[in-house]
RODO-2510 file (C-alpha; in nm, 4 decimals, decimal comma):
residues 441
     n   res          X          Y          Z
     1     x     2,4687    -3,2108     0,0655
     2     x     2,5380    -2,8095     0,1311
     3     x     2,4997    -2,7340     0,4892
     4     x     2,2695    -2,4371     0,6176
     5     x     2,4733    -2,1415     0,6988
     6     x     2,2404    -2,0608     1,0009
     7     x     2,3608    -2,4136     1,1196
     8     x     2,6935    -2,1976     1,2642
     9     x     2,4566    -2,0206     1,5029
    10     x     2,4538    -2,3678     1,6864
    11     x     2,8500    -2,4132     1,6285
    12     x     2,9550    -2,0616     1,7663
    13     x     2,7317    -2,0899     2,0503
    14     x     2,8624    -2,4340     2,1354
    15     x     3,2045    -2,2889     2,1300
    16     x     3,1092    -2,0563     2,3922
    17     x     3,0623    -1,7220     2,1379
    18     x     2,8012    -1,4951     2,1955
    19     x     2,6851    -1,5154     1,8479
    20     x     2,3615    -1,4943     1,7211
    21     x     2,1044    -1,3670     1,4464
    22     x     1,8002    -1,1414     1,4402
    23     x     1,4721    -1,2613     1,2951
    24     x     1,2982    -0,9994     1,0984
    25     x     0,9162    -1,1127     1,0723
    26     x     0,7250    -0,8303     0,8769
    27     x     0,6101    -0,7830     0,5094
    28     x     0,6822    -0,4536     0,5234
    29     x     0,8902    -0,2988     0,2234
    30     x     1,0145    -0,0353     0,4547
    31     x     1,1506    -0,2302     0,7428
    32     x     1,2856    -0,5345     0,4970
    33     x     1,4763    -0,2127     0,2914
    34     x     1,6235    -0,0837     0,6204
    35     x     1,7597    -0,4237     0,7297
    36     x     1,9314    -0,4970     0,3829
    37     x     2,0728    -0,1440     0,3911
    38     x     2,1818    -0,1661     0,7416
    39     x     2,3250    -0,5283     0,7104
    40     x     2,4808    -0,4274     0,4099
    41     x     2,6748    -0,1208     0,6281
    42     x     2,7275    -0,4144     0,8932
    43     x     2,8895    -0,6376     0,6544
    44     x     2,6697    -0,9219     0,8065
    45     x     2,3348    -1,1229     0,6942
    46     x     2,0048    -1,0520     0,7505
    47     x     1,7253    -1,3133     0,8325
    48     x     1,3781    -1,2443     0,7151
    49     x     1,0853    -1,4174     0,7965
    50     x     0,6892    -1,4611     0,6746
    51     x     0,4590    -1,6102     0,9242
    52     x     0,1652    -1,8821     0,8102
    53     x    -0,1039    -1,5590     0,7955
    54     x     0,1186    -1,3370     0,6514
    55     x     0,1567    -1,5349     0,3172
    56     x     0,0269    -1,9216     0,2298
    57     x    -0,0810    -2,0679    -0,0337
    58     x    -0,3961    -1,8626    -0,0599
    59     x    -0,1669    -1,5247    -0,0754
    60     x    -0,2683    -1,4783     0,3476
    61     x    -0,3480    -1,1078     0,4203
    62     x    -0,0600    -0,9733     0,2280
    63     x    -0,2138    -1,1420    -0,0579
    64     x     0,1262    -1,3345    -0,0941
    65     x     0,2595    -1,6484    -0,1904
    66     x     0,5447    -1,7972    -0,0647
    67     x     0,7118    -1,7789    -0,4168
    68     x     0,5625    -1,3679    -0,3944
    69     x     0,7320    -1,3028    -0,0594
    70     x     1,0494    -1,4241    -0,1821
    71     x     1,0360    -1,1774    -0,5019
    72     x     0,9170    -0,8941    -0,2811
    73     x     1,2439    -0,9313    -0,0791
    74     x     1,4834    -1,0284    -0,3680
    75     x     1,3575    -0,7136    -0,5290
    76     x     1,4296    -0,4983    -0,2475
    77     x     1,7766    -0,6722    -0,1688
    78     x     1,8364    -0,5833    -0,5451
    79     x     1,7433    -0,2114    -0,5601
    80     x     1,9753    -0,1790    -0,2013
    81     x     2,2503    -0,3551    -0,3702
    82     x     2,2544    -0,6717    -0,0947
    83     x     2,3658    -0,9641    -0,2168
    84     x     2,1268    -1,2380    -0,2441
    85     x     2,3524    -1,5149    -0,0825
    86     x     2,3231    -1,3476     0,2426
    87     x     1,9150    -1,3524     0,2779
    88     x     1,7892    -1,6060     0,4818
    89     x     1,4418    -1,6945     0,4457
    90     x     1,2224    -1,8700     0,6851
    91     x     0,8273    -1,9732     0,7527
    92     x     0,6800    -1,8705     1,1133
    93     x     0,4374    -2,0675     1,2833
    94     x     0,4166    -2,2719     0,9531
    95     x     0,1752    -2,5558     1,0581
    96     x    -0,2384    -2,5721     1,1247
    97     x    -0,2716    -2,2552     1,2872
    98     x    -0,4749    -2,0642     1,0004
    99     x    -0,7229    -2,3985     0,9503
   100     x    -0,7468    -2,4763     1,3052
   101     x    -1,1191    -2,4006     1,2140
   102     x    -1,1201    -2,7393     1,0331
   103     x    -1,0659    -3,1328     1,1243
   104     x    -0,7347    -3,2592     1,1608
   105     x    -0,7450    -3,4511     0,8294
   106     x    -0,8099    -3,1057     0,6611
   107     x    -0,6317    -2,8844     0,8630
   108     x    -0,2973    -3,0998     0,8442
   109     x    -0,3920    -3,1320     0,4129
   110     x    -0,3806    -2,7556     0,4519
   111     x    -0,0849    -2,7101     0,6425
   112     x     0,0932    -3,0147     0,3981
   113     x     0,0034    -2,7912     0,1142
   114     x     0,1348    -2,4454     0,2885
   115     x     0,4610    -2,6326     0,3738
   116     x     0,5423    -2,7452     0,0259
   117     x     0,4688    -2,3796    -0,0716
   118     x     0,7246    -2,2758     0,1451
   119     x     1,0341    -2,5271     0,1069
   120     x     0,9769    -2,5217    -0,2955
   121     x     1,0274    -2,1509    -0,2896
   122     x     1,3692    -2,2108    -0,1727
   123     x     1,2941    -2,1046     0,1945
   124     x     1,5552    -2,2479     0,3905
   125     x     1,4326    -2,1665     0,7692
   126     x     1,1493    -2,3656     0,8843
   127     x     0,9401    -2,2984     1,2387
   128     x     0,7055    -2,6189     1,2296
   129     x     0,4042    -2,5448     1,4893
   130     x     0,1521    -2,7722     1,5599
   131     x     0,0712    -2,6646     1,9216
   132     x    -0,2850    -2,5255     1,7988
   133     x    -0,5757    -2,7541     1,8608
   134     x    -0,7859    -2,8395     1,5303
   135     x    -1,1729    -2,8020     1,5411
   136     x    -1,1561    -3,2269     1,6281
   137     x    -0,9255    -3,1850     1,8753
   138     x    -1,1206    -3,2301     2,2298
   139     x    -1,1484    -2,8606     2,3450
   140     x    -1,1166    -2,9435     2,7745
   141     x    -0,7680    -3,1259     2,7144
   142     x    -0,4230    -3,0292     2,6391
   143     x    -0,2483    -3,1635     2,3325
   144     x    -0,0392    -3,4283     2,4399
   145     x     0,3619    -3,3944     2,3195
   146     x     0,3204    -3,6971     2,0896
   147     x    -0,0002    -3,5843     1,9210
   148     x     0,1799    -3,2431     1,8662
   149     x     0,5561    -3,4225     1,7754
   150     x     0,3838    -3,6454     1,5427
   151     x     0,1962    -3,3617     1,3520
   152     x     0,5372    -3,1917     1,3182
   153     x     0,7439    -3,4730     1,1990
   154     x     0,4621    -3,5288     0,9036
   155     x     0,5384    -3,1621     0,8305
   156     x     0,8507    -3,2327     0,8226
   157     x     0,8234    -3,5185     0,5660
   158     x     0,6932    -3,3102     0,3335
   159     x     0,9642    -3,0432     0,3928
   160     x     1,2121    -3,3277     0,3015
   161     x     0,9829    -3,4867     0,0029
   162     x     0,9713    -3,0695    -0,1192
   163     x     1,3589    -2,9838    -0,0795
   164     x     1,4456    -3,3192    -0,2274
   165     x     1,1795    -3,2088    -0,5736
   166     x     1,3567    -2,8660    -0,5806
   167     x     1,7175    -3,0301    -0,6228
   168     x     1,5818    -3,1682    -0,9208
   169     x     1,5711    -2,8042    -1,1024
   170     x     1,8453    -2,6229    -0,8350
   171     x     2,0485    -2,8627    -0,7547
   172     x     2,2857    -2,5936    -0,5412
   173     x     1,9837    -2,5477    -0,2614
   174     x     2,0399    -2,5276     0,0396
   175     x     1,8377    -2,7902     0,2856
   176     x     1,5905    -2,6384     0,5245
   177     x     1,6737    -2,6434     0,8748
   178     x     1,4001    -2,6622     1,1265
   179     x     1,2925    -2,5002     1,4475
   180     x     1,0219    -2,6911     1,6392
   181     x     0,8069    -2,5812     1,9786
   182     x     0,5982    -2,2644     2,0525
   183     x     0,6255    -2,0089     2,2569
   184     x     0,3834    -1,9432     2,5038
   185     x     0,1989    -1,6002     2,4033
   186     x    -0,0424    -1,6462     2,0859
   187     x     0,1656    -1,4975     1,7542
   188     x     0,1012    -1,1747     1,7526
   189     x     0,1445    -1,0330     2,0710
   190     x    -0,0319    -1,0725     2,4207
   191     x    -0,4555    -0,9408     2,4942
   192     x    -0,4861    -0,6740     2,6860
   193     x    -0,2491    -0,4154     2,8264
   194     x    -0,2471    -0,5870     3,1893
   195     x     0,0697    -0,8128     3,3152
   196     x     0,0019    -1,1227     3,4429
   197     x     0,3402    -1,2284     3,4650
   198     x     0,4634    -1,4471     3,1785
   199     x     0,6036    -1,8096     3,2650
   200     x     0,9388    -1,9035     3,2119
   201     x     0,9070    -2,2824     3,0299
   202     x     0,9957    -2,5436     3,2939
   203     x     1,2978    -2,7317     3,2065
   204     x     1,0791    -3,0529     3,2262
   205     x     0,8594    -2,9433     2,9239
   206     x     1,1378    -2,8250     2,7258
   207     x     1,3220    -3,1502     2,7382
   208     x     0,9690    -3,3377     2,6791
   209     x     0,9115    -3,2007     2,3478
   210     x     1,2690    -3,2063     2,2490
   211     x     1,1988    -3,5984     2,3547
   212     x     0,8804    -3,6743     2,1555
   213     x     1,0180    -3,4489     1,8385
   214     x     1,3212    -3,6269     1,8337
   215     x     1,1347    -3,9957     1,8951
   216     x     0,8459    -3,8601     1,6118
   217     x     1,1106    -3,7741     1,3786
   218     x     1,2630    -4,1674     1,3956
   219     x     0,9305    -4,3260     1,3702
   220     x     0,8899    -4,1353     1,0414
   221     x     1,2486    -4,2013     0,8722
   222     x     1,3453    -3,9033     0,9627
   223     x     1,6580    -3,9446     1,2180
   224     x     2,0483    -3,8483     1,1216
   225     x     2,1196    -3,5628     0,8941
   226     x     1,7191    -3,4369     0,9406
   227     x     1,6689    -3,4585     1,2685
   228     x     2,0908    -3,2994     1,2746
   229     x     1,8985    -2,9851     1,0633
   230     x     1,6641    -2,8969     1,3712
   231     x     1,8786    -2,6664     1,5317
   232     x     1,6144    -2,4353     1,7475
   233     x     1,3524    -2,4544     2,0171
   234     x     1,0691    -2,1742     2,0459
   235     x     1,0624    -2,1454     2,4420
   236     x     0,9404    -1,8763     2,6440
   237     x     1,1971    -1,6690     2,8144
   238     x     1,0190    -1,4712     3,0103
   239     x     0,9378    -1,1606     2,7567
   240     x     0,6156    -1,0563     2,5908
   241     x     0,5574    -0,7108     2,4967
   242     x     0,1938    -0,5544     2,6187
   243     x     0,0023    -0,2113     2,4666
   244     x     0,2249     0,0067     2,6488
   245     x     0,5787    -0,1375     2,8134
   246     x     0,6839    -0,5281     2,8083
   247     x     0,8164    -0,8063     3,0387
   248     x     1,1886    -0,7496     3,0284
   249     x     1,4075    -1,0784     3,0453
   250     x     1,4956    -1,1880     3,4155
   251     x     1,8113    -1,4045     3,3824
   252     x     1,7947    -1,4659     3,7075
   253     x     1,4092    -1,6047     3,6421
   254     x     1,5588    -1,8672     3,3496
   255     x     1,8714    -1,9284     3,5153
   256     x     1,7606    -2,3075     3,5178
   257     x     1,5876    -2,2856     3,1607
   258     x     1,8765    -2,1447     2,9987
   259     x     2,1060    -2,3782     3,1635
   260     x     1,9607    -2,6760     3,0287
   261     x     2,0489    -2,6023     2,6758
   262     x     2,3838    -2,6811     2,7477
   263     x     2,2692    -3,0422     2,7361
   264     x     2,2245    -3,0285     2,3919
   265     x     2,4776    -2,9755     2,1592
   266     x     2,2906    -2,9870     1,8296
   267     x     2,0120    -2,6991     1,9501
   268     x     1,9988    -2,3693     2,0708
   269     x     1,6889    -2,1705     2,1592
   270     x     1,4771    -1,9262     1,9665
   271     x     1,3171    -1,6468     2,1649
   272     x     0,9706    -1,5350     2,0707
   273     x     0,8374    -1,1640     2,0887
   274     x     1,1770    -1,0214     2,1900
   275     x     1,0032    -0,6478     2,0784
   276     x     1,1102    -0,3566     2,2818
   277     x     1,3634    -0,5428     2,4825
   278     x     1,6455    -0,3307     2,5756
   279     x     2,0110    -0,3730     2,4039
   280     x     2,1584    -0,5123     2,7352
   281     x     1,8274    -0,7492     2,7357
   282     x     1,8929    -0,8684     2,3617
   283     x     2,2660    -0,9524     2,4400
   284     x     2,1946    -1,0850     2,7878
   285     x     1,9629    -1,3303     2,5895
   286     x     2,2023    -1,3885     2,3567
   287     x     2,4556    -1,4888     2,5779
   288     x     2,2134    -1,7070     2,8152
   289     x     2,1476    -1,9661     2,4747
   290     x     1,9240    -1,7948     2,2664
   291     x     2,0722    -1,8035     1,8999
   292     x     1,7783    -1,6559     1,6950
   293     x     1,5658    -1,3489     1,8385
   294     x     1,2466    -1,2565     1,6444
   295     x     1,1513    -0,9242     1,6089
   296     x     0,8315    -0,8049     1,4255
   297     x     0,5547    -0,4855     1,5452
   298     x     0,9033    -0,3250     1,7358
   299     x     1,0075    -0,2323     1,3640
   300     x     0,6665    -0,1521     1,2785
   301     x     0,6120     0,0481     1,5649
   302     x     0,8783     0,2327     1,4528
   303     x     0,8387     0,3055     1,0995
   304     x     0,4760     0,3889     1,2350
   305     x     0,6339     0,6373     1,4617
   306     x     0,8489     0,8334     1,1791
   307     x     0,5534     0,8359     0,9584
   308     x     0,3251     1,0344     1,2492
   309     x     0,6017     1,2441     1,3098
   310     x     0,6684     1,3269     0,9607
   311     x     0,2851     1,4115     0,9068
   312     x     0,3568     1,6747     1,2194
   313     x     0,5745     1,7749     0,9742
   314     x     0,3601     1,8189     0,7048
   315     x     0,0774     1,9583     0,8824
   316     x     0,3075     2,2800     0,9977
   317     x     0,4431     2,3298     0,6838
   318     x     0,0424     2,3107     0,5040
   319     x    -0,1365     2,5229     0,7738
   320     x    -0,3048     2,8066     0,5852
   321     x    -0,2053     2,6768     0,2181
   322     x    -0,4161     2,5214    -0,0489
   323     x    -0,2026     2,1654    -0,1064
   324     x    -0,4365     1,8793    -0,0056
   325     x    -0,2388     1,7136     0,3275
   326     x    -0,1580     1,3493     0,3327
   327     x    -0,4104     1,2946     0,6208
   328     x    -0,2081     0,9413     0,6953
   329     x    -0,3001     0,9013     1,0563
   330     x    -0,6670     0,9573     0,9678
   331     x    -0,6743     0,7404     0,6748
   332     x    -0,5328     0,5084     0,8920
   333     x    -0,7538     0,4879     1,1728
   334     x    -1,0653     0,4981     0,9483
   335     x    -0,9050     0,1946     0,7635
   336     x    -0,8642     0,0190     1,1066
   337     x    -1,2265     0,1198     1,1976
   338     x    -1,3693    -0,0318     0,8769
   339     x    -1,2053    -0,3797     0,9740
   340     x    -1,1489    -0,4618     1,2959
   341     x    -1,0325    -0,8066     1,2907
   342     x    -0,6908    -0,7659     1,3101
   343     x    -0,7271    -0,5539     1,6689
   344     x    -1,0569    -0,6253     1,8358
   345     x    -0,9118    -0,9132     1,9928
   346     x    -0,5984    -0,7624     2,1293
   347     x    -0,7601    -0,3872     2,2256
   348     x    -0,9409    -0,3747     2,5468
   349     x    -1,0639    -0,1099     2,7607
   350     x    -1,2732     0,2602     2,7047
   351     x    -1,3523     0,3699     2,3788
   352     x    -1,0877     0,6568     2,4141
   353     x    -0,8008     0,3889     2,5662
   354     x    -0,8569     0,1840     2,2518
   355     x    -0,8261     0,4762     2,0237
   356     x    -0,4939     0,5732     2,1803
   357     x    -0,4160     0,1848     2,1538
   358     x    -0,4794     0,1731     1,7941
   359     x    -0,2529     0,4336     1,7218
   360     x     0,0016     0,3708     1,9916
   361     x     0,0057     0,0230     2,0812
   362     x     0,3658    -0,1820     2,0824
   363     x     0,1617    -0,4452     1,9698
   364     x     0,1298    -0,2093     1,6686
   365     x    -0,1680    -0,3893     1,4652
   366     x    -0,1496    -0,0797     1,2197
   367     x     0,0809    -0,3164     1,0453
   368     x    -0,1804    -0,4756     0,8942
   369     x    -0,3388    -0,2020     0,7700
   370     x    -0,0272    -0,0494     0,5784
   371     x    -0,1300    -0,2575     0,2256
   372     x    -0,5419    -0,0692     0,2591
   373     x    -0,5054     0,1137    -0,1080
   374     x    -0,6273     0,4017     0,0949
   375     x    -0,3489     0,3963     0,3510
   376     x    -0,0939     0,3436     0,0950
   377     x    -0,2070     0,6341    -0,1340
   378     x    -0,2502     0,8664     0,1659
   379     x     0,1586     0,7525     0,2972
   380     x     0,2688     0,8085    -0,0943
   381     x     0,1326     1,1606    -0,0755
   382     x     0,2711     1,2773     0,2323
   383     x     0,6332     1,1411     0,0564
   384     x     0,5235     1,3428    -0,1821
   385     x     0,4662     1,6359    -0,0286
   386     x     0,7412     1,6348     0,1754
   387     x     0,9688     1,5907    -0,1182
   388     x     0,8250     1,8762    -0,2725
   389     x     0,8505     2,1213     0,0173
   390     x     1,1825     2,0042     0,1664
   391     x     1,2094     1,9401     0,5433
   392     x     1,3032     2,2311     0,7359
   393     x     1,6027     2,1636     1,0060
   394     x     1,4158     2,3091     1,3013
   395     x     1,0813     2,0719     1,2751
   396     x     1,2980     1,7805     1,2207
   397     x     1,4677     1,8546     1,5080
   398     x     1,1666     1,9153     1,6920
   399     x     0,9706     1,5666     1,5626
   400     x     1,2593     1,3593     1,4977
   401     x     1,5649     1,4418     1,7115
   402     x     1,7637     1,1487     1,6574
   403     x     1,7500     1,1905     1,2773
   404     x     1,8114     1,5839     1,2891
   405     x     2,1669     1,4883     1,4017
   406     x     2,2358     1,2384     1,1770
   407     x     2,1441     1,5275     0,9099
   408     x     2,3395     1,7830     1,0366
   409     x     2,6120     1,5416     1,0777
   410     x     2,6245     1,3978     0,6826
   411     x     2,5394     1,0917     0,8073
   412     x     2,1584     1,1003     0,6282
   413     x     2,0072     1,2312     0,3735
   414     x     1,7354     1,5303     0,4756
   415     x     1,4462     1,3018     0,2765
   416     x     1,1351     1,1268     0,4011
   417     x     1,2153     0,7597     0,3275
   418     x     1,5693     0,8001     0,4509
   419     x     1,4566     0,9163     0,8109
   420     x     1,1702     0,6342     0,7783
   421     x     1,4128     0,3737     0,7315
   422     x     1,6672     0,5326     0,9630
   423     x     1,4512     0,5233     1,2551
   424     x     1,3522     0,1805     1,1891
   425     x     1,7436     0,1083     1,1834
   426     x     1,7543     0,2837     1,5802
   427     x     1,5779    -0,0431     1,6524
   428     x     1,7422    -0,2569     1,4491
   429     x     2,1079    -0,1366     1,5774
   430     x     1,9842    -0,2317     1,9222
   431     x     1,9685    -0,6434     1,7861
   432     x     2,3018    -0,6048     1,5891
   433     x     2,4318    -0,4945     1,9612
   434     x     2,3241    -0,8216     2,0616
   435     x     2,4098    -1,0726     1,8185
   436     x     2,7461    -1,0314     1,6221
   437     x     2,6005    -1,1716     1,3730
   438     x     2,8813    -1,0367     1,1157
   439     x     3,0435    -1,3324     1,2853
   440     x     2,8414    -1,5432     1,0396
   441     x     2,9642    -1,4863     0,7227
***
């Protein structure tokens, strides 16, 4: 059997390298373009990951499948010119959390169903999370490890019942390796914009779930080379982003946490909600034991940031003409104000602090507004109009600094989807600072 490349994470670590990779979790074609072209300039790999809402077997709210996510991003990798053997794919949160509304016996049927979506599509990363309490679940009492280790390891029977099918017609896939646990914040980002200090995980409940995974994964047949392909934890570090700053990692806070790992020479840790972290932060993390850092609304938040600066753009260079503007930061607004589900939740405060936040917010949830026809028609035209007027160097420089020098320089092209994906790559440099991951291939 082929061994998982991302299975060297784990071996460099051990070895005492400060090597490790950078999870991209979004659906966006911008930010998955910008990581292909900027891994392709690294010479390294580039991990991308859908989470359980994103796409399931229903299409989630991108309206994708498995099997359509993996197209999306082979497409992309194709038109950049990245080669296809150094994509990683992996499923986030992939487990009951979407059917929690249901009994177990349905929800797990459901969550069965989304992991064989996921492993036959040749996805070769697997989070397994079944911290979530199902609608039977008692609702004053906490899930006990064994409940939620058993859950996982019948997840993870599938996974192996699924990879073992595909061999049949690819007989060169790779096996899945697994990540189990789940970080403390709710996927998506923390409520409010308050901090109430996030909690470290306590050594003791790390090595309790690593104890009744490892004991659940036995029971079901599952020991040697599976239980050998789970080579991550989800613990919580200390870091959460909020609507306007984040917890920054405190090593000094999971001195003991990080420590433990040490004690295990088949896992290393995967750090949740790393957004907005600084570069010394990242690397600090990195070299404290955690091997895989996801990263999701910071590169969202970013193309989200070009795009409002390039309608600045647009809107001096249209003042007191007759070309209809793009109107993108309007169009998207009203699109968030016609559906609220994806914010209401997270957005809390005065009318006017939860207009700013809808706009502004590092939790960014414009991201899921990005596919409203509207929104996407209203970003194509202010391309489009930008391409057809040209970007003068002085409002560049005045709305996007960074990106004016990189002009003037040669380093970029002066066009709108180039600076979109070149500010998304600020963000992205600051995780290839962290992880070495070139160290991979």
């Amino acid at each position: 059997m082929r061994q998982n490349p991302l299975k060297k994470i784990v071996e460099l670590q051990k070895q005492g390298k400060n090597v490790g990779i950078y999870s991209v979790c979004s659906a966006n074609g911008y930010v998955i373009e910008a990581a292909l072209k900027r891994g392709l300039s690294d010479g390294s790999c580039v991990l991308i990951e859908s989470t359980a809402n994103q796409c399931d077997q229903n299409g989630g709210y991108t309206g994708m499948k498995p099997a359509d996510f993996k197209k999306f991003v082979l497409d992309i990798a194709e038109k950049a010119g990245f080669p296809k053997d150094r994509i990683f794919l992996g499923g986030d949160h992939l487990g009951p959390l979407t059917f929690a509304g249901k009994n177990e016996p349905e929800a797990m049927a459901d969550a069965e169903e989304l992991i064989r979506h996921y492993v036959g599509a040749g996805f070769t990363k697997i989070h397994i999370d079944t911290s979530m309490k199902v609608k039977s679940d008692a609702p004053d009492a906490r899930l006990s490890d064994e409940v939620i280790a058993g859950r996982g390891a019948r997840l993870a029977q599938v996974a192996e019942e699924t990879y073992r099918k595909l061999l049949e017609t690819e007989p060169e896939a790779i096996p899945p390796v697994y990540i189990i646990g789940s970080e403390v914040p709710i996927p998506g980002g923390a409520v409010g914009s308050v901090d109430n200090g996030v909690q470290v995980t306590k050594v003791e409940d790390f090595k309790n779930t690593v104890a009744a995974f490892e004991k659940a994964f036995a029971d079901a047949g599952l020991g040697g080379d599976v239980w050998d392909r789970v080579i991550g934890v989800v613990v919580q570090p200390g870091v959460e982003e909020k609507d306007s700053g984040c917890t920054e990692y405190d090593r000094e806070k999971a001195k003991d946490l990080m420590a433990s790992i040490k004690e295990f020479p088949t896992l290393v840790f995967e750090g949740h909600s790393t957004d907005y972290q600084t570069k010394i932060k990242l690397r600090e993390l990195i070299e404290d034991g955690v091997g895989i850092l996801k990263v999701g609304p910071g590169l969202t938040f970013a193309m989200r940031e070009a795009m409002f600066a390039l309608e600045h753009i647009e809107k001096e260079m249209l003042a007191g003409t007759d070309v209809e503007p793009s109107r993108f930061s309007e169009t998207l607004d009203a699109a968030m104000l016609a559906d609220d589900k994806h914010w209401r939740k997270h957005y809390q405060g005065t009318e006017q602090e939860i207009c700013l936040k809808r706009k502004y917010s590092f939790s960014d949830r414009c991201r899921y507004y990005m596919p409203v026809p509207e929104v996407e028609k209203a970003s194509d035209r202010l391309i489009g109009n930008l391409r057809t007027l040209g970007i003068p160097l002085n409002l560049l420089s005045q709305f996007m600094p960074i990106q004016y020098t990189k002009v003037r320089e040669g380093e970029l092209e002066n066009e709108p989807v180039a600076l979109i994906e070149d500010r998304i790559t600020n963000t992205i440099d600051e995780y290839l600072y962290a992880t070495h991951q070139r160290e991979l291939m």
